[in-house]
C-alpha positions as a Markdown table, in Angstrom:
| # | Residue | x | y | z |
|---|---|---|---|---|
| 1 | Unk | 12.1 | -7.9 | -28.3 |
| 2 | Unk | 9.7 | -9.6 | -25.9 |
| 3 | Unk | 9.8 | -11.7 | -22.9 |
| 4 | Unk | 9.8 | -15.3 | -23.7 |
| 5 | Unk | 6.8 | -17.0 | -22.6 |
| 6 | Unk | 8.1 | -18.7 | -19.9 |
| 7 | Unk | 9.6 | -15.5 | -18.0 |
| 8 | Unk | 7.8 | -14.5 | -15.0 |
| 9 | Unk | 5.6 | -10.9 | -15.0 |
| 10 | Unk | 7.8 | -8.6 | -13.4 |
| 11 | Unk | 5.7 | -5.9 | -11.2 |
| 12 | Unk | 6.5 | -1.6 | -12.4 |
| 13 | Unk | 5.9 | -1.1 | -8.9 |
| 14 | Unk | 8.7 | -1.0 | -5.9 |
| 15 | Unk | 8.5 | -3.0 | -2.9 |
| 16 | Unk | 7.7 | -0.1 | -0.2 |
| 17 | Unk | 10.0 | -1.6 | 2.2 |
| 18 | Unk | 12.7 | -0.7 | -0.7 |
| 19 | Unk | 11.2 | 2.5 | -1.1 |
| 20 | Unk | 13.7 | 5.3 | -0.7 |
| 21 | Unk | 11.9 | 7.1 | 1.7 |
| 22 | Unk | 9.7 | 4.1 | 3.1 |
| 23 | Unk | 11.0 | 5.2 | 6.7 |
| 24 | Unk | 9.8 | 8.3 | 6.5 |
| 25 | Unk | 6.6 | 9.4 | 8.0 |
| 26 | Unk | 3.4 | 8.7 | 6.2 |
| 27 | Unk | 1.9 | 11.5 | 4.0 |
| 28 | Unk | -1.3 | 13.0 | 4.6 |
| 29 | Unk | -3.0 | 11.5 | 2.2 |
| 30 | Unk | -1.6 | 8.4 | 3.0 |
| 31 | Unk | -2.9 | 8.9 | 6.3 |
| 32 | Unk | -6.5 | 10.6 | 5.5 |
| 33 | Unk | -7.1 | 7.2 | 3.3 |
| 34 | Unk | -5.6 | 4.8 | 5.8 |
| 35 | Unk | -8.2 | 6.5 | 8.0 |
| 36 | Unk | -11.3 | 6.0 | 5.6 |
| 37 | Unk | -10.4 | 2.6 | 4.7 |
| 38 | Unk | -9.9 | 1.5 | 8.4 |
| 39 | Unk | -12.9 | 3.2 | 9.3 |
| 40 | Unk | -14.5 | 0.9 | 7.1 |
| 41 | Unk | -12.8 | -2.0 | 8.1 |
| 42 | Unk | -13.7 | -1.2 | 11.8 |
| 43 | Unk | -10.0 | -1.8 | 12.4 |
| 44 | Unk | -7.6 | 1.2 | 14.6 |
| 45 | Unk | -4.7 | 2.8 | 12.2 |
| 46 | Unk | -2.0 | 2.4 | 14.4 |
| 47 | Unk | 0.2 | 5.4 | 15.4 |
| 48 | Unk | 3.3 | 6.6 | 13.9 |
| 49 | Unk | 2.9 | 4.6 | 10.6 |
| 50 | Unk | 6.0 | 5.6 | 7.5 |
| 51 | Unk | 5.6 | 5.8 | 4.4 |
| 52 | Unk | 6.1 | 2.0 | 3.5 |
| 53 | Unk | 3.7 | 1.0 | 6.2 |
| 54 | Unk | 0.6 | 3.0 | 5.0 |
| 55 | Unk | 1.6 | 2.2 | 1.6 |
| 56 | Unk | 1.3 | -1.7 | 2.7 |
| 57 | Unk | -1.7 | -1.3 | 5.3 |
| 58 | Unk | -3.7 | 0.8 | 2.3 |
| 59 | Unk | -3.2 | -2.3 | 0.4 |
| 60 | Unk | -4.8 | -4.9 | 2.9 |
| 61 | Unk | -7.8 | -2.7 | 4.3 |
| 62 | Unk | -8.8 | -2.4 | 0.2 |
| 63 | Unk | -8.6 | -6.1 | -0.4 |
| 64 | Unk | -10.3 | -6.4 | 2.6 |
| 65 | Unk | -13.0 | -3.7 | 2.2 |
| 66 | Unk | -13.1 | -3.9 | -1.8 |
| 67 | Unk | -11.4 | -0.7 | -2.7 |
| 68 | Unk | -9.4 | -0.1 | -5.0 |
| 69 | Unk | -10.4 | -2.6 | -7.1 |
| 70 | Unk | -10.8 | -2.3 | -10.8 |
């Protein structure tokens, strides 16, 4: 069966902030990216970032530097 045409898209991926673990402390290579991308950016990664957080601040430094796109 498919959607009707007037349903909105629905997203496969998870808000982080309702991530499980989106309070837990960011991953290295959440952190090793943030780091690139910011670099980048000439923006400061801010201390203590979670999971959630990275996961949302990787998202704006690659609209804002062009990474990640397809």
């Amino acid at each position: 069966m498919q959607p009707a045409a007037d349903a909105p898209a629905r997203s496969a991926e998870k808000d982080p902030s309702d991530w499980a673990t989106g309070g837990e402390p960011a991953t290295g290579p959440q952190l090793s990216y943030v780091s690139t991308l910011a670099q980048e950016a000439g923006v400061d990664v801010p201390e203590n970032l979670s999971k959630a957080d990275a996961s949302k601040l990787i998202d704006e430094l690659q609209e804002k530097t062009g990474r990640g796109k397809s």
